[in-house]
BAVOPA-158945 format. One record per residue: residue number from 1; chain; x negated, y, z negated of N, C-alpha, C, CB in turn. Coordinates in pm, 1 decimal. Glycine has a CB too. Layout:
residues N
+-----+------+----------+----------+----------+----------+----------+----------+----------+----------+----------+----------+----------+----------+
| pos | unit |      nxx |      nyy |      nzz |     caxx |     cayy |     cazz |      cxx |      cyy |      czz |     cbxx |     cbyy |     cbzz |
+-----+------+----------+----------+----------+----------+----------+----------+----------+----------+----------+----------+----------+----------+
| NUM |    A |        X |        Y |        Z |        X |        Y |        Z |        X |        Y |        Z |        X |        Y |        Z |
...
+-----+------+----------+----------+----------+----------+----------+----------+----------+----------+----------+----------+----------+----------+
end
This chain:
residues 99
+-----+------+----------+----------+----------+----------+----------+----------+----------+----------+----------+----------+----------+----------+
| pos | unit |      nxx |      nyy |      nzz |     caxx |     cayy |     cazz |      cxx |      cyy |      czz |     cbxx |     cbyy |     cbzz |
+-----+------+----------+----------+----------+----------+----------+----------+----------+----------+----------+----------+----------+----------+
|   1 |    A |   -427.9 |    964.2 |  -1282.8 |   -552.0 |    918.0 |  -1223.5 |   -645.2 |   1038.8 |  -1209.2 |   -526.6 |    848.2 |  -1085.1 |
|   2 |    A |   -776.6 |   1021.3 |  -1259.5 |   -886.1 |   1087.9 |  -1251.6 |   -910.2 |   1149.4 |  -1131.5 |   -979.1 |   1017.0 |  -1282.2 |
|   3 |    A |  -1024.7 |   1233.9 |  -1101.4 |  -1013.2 |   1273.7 |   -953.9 |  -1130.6 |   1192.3 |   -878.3 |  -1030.5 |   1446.4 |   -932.7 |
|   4 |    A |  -1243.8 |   1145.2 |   -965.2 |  -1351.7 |   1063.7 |   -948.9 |  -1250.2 |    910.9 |   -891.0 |  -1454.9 |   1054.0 |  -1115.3 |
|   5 |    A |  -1174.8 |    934.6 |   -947.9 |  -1100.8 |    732.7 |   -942.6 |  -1014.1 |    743.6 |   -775.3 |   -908.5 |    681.6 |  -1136.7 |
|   6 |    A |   -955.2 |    865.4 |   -816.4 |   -879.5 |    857.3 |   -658.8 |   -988.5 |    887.3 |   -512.7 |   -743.1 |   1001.1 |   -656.4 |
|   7 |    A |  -1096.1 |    976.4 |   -553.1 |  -1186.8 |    930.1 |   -445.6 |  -1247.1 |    797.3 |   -421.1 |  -1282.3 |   1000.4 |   -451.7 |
|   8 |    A |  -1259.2 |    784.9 |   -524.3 |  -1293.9 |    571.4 |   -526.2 |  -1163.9 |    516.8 |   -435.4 |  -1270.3 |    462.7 |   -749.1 |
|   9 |    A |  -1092.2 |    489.4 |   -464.6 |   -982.3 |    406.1 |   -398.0 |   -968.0 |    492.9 |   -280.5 |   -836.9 |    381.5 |   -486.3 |
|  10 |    A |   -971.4 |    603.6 |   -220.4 |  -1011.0 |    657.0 |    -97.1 |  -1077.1 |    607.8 |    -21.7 |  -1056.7 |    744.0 |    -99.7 |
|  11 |    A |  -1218.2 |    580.9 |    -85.1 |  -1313.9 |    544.3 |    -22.4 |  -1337.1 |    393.7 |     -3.5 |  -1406.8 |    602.9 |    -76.2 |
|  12 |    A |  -1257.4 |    346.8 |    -93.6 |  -1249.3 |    148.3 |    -56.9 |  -1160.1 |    148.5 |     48.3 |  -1171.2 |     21.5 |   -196.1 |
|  13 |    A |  -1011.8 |    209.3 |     46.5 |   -943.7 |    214.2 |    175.6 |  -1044.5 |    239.2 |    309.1 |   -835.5 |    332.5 |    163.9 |
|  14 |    A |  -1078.1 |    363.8 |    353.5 |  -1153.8 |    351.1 |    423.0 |  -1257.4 |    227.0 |    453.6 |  -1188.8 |    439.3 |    398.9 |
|  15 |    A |  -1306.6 |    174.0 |    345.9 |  -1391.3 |    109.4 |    385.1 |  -1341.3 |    -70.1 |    441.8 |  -1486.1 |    130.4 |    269.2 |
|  16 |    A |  -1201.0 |    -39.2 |    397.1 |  -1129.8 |   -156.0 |    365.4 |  -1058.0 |   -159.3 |    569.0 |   -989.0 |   -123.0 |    189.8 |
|  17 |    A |  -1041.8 |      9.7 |    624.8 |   -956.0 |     25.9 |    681.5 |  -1087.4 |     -5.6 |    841.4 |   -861.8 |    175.4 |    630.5 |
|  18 |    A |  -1241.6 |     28.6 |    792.3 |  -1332.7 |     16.2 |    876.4 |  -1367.8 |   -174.6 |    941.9 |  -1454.2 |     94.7 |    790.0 |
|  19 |    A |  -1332.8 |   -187.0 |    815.4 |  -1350.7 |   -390.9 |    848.1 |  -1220.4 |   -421.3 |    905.1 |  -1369.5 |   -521.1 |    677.8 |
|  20 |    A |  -1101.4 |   -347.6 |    885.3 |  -1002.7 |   -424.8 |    965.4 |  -1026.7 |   -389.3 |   1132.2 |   -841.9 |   -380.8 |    911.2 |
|  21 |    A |  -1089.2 |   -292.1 |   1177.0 |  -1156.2 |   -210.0 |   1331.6 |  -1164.2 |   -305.0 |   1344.7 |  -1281.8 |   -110.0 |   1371.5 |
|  22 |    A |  -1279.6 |   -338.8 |   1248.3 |  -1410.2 |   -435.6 |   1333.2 |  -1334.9 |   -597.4 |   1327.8 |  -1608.2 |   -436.2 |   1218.5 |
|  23 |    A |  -1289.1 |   -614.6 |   1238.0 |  -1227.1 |   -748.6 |   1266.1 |  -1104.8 |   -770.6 |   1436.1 |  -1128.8 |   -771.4 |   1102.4 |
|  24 |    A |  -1048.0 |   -622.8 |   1385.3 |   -957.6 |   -611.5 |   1544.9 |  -1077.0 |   -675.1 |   1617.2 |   -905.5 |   -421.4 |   1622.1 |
|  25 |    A |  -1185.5 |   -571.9 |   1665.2 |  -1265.4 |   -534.3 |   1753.8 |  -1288.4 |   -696.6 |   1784.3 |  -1388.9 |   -427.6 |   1707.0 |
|  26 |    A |  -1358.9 |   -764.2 |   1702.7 |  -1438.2 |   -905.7 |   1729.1 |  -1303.4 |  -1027.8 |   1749.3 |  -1558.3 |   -950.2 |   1565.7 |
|  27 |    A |  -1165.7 |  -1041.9 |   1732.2 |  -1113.7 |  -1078.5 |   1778.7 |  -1084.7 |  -1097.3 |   1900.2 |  -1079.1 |  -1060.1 |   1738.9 |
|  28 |    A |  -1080.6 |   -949.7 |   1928.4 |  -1060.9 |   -912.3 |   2100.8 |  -1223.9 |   -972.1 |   2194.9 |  -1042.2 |   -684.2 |   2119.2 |
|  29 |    A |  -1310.4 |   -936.8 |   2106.9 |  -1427.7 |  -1023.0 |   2230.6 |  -1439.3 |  -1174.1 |   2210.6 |  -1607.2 |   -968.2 |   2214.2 |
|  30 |    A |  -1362.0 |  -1253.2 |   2083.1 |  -1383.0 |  -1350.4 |   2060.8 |  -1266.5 |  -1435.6 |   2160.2 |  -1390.6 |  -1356.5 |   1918.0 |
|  31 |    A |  -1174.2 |  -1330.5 |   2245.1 |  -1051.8 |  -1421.0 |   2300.5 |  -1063.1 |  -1371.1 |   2468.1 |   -871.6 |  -1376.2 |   2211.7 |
|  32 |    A |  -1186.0 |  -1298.9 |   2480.6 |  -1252.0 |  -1202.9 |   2640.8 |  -1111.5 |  -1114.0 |   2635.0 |  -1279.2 |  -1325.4 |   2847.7 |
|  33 |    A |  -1115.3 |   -970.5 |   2545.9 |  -1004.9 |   -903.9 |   2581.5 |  -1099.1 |   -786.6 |   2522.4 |   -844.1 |   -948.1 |   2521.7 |
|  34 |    A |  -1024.0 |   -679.6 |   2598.4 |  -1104.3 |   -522.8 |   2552.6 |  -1004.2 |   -501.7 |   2462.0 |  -1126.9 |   -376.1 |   2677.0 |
|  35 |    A |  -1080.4 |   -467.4 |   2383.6 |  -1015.0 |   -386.6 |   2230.5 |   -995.0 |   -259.4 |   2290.7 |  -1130.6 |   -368.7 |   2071.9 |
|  36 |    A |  -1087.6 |   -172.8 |   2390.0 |  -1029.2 |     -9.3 |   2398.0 |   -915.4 |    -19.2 |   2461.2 |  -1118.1 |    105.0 |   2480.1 |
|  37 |    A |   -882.0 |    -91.4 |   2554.8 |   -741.6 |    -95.5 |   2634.1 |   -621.5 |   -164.0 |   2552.4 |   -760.4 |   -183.0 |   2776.4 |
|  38 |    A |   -697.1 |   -200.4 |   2487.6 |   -539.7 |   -264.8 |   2393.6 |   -506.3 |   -176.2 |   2301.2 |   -551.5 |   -415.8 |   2296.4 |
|  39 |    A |   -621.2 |   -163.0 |   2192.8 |   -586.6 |    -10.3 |   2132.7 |   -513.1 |    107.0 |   2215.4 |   -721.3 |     55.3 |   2095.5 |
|  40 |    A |   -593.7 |    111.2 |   2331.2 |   -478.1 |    222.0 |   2446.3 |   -331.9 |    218.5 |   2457.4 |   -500.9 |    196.2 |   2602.2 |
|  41 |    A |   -317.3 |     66.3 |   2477.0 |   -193.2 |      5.9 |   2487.5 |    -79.7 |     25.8 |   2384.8 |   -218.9 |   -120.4 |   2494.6 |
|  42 |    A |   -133.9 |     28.2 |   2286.1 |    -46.5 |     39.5 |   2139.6 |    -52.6 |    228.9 |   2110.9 |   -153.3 |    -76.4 |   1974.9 |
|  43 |    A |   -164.1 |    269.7 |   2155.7 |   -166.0 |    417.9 |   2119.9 |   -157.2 |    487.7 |   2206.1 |   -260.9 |    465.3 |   2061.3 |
|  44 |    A |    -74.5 |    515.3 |   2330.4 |   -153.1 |    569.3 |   2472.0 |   -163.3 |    704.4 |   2459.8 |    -76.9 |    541.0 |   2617.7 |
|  45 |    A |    -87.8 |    790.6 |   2360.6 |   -142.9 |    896.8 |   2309.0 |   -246.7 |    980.1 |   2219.0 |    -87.4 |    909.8 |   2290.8 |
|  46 |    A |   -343.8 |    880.3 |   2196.4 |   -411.0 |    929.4 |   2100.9 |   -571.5 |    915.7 |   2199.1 |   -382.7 |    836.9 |   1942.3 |
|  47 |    A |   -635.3 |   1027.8 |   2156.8 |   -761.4 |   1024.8 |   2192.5 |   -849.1 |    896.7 |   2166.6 |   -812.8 |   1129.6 |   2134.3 |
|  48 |    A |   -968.5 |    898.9 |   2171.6 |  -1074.9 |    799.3 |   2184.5 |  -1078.3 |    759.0 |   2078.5 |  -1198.0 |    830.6 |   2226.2 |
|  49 |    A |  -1083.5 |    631.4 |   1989.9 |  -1062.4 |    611.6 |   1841.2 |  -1258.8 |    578.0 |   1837.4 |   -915.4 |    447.8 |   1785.6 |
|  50 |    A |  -1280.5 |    732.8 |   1778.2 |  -1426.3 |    665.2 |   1688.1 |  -1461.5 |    581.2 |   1593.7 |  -1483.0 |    733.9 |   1630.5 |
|  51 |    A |  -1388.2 |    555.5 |   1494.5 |  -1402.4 |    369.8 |   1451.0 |  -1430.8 |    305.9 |   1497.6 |  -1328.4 |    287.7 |   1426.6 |
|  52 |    A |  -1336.2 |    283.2 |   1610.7 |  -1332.0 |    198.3 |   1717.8 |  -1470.6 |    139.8 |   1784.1 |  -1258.3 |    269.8 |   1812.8 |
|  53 |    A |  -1521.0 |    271.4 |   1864.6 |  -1613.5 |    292.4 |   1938.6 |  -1744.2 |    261.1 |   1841.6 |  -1597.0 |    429.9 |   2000.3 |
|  54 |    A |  -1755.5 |    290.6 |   1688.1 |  -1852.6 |    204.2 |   1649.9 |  -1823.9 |     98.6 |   1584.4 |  -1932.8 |    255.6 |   1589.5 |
|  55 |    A |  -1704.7 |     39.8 |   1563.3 |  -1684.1 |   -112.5 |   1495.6 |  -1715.3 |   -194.2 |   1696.4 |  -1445.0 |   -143.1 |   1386.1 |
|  56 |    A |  -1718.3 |   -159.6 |   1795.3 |  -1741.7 |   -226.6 |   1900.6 |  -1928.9 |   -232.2 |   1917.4 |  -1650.7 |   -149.2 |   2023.5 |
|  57 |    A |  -1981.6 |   -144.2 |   1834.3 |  -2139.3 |   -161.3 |   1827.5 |  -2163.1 |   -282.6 |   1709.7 |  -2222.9 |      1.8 |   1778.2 |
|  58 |    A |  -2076.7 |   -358.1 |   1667.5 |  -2130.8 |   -416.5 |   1522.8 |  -2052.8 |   -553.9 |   1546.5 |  -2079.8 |   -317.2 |   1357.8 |
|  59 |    A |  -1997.4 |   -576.6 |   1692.1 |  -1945.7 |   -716.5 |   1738.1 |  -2086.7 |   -753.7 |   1781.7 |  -1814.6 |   -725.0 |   1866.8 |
|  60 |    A |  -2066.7 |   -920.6 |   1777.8 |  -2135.7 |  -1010.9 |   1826.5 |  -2132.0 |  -1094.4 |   1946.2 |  -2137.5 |  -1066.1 |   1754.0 |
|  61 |    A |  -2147.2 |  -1148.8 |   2044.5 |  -2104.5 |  -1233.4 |   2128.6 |  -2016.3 |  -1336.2 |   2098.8 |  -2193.0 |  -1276.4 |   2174.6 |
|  62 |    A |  -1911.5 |  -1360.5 |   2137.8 |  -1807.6 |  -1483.5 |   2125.2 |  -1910.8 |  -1611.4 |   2051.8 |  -1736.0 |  -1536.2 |   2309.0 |
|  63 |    A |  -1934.1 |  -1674.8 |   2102.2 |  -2053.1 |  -1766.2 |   2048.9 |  -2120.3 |  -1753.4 |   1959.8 |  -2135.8 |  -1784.1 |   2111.5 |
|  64 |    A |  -2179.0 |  -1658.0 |   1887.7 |  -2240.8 |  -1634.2 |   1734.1 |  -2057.4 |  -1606.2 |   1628.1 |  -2385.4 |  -1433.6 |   1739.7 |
|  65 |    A |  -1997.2 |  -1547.7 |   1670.1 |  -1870.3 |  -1522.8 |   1621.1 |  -1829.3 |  -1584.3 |   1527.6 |  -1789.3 |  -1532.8 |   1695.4 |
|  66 |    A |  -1793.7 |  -1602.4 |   1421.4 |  -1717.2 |  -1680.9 |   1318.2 |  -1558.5 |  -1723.2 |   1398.0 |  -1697.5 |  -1571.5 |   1162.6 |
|  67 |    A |  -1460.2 |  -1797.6 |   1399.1 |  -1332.7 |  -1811.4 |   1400.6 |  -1278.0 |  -1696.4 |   1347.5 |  -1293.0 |  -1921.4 |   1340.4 |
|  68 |    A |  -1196.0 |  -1615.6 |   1388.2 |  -1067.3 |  -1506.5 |   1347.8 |   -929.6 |  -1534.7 |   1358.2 |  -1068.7 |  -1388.8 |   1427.9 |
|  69 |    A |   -881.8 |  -1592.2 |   1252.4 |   -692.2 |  -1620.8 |   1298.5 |   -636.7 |  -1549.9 |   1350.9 |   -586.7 |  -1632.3 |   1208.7 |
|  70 |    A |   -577.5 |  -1551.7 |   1424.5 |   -490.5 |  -1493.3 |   1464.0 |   -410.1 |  -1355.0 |   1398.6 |   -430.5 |  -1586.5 |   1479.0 |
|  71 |    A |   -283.6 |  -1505.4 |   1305.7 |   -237.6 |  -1421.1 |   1223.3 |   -317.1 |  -1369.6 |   1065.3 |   -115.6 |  -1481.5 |   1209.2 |
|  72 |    A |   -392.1 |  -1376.7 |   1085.9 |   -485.4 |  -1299.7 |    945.3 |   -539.7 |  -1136.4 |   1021.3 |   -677.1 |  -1430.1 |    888.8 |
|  73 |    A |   -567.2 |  -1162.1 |   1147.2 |   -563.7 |  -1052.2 |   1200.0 |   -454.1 |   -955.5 |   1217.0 |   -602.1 |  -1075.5 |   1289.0 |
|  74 |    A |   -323.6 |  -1008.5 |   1225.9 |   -209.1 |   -932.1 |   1259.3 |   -172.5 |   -862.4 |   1057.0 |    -60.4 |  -1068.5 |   1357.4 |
|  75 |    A |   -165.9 |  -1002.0 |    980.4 |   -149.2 |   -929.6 |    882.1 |   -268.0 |   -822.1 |    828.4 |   -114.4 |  -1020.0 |    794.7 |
|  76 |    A |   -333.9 |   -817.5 |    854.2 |   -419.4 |   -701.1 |    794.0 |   -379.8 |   -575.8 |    844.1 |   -567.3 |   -713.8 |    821.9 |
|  77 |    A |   -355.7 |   -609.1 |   1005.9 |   -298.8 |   -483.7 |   1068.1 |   -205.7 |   -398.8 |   1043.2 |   -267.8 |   -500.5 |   1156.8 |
|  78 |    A |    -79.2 |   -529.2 |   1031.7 |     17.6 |   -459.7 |    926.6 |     -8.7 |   -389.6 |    760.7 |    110.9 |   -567.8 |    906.3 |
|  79 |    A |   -105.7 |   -435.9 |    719.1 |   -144.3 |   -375.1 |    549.3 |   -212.5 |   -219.6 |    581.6 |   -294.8 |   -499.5 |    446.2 |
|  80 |    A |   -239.1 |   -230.8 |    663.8 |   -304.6 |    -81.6 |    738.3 |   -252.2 |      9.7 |    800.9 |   -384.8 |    -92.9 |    827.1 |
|  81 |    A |    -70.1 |    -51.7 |    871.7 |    -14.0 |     23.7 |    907.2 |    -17.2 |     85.9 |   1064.8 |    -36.9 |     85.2 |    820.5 |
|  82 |    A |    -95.9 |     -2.0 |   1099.9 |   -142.9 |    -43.4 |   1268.3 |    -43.3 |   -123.7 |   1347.1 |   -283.0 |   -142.9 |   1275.3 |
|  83 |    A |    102.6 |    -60.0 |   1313.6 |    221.5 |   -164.0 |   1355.8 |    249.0 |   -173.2 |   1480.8 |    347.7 |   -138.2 |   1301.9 |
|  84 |    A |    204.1 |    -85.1 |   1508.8 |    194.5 |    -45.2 |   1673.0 |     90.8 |   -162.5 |   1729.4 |    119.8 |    137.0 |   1705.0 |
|  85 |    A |    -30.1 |   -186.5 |   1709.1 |   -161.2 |   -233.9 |   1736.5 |   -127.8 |   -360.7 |   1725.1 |   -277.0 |   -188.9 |   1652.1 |
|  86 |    A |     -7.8 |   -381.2 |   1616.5 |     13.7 |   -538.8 |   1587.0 |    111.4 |   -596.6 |   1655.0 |     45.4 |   -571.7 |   1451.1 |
|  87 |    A |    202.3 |   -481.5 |   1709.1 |    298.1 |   -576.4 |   1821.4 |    277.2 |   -615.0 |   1905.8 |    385.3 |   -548.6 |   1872.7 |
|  88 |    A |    156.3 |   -513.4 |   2008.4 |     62.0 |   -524.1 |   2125.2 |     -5.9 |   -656.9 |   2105.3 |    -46.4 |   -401.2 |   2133.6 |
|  89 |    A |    -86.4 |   -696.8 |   1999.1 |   -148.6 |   -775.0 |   1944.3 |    -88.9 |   -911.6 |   2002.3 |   -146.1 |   -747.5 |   1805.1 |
|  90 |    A |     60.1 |   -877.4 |   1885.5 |    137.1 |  -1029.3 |   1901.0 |    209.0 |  -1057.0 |   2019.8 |    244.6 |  -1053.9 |   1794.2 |
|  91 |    A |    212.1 |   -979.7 |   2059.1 |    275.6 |  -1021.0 |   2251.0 |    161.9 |  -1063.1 |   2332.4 |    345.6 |   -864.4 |   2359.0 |
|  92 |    A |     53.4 |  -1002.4 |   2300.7 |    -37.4 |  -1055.5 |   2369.6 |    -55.3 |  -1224.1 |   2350.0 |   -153.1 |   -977.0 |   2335.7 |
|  93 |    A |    -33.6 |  -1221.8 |   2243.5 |    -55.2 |  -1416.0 |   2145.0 |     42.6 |  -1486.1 |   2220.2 |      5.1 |  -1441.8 |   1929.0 |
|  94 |    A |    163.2 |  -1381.0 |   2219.3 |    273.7 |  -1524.7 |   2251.7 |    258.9 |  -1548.3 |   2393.7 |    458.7 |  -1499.3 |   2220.9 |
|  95 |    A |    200.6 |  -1422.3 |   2506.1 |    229.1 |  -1456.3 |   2622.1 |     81.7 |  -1498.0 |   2676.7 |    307.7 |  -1344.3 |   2694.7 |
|  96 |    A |    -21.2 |  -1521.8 |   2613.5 |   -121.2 |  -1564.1 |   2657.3 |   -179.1 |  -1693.7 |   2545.2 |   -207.5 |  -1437.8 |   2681.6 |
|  97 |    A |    -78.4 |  -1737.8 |   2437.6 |    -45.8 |  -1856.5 |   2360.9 |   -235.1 |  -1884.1 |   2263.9 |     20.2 |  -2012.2 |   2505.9 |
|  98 |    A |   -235.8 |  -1750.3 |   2252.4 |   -414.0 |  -1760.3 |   2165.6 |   -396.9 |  -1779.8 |   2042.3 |   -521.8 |  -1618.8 |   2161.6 |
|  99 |    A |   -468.8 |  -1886.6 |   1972.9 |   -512.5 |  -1925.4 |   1855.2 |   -590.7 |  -1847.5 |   1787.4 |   -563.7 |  -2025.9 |   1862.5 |
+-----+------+----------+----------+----------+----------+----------+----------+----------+----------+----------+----------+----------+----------+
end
């Protein structure tokens, strides 16, 4: 692989890895839950996630919101490697039973 090609697929990951934030992100306001404390929850060691902090500028109000599955959310998480983010995630589902 070229070096032009592997910055390409670099840069779709990233860009691939920025919509899964924001999809986290708008899940969590679409079900009244903070994404920074849950992210906390799954990471409690890691500093302030700047993604984060701007995929939470590019949510909408629950009510303009599209529907977010659930599990379409969890699997992406897992394709990203956010396994941590996704167990937090799914305990949250089973013990608060969200669609």
């Amino acid at each position: 692989m070229d070096r032009s090609r592997e910055e390409e697929v670099i840069r779709n990951y990233q860009k691939g890895e920025k919509m899964m934030i924001l999809l986290f992100a708008q899940w969590c306001i679409n079900h009244d839950l903070d994404p920074v404390a849950i992210y906390k929850e799954a990471y409690p060691y890691q500093e302030k996630n700047k993604e984060l902090v701007d995929a939470m500028e590019l949510t909408v109000p629950k009510k303009e919101s599209n529907y977010i599955d659930s599990e379409t959310l969890l699997e992406v998480l897992s394709l990203y490697g956010n396994d941590d983010l996704a167990f937090v995630v799914s305990d949250l589902i089973s013990r608060r039973k969200l669609k």
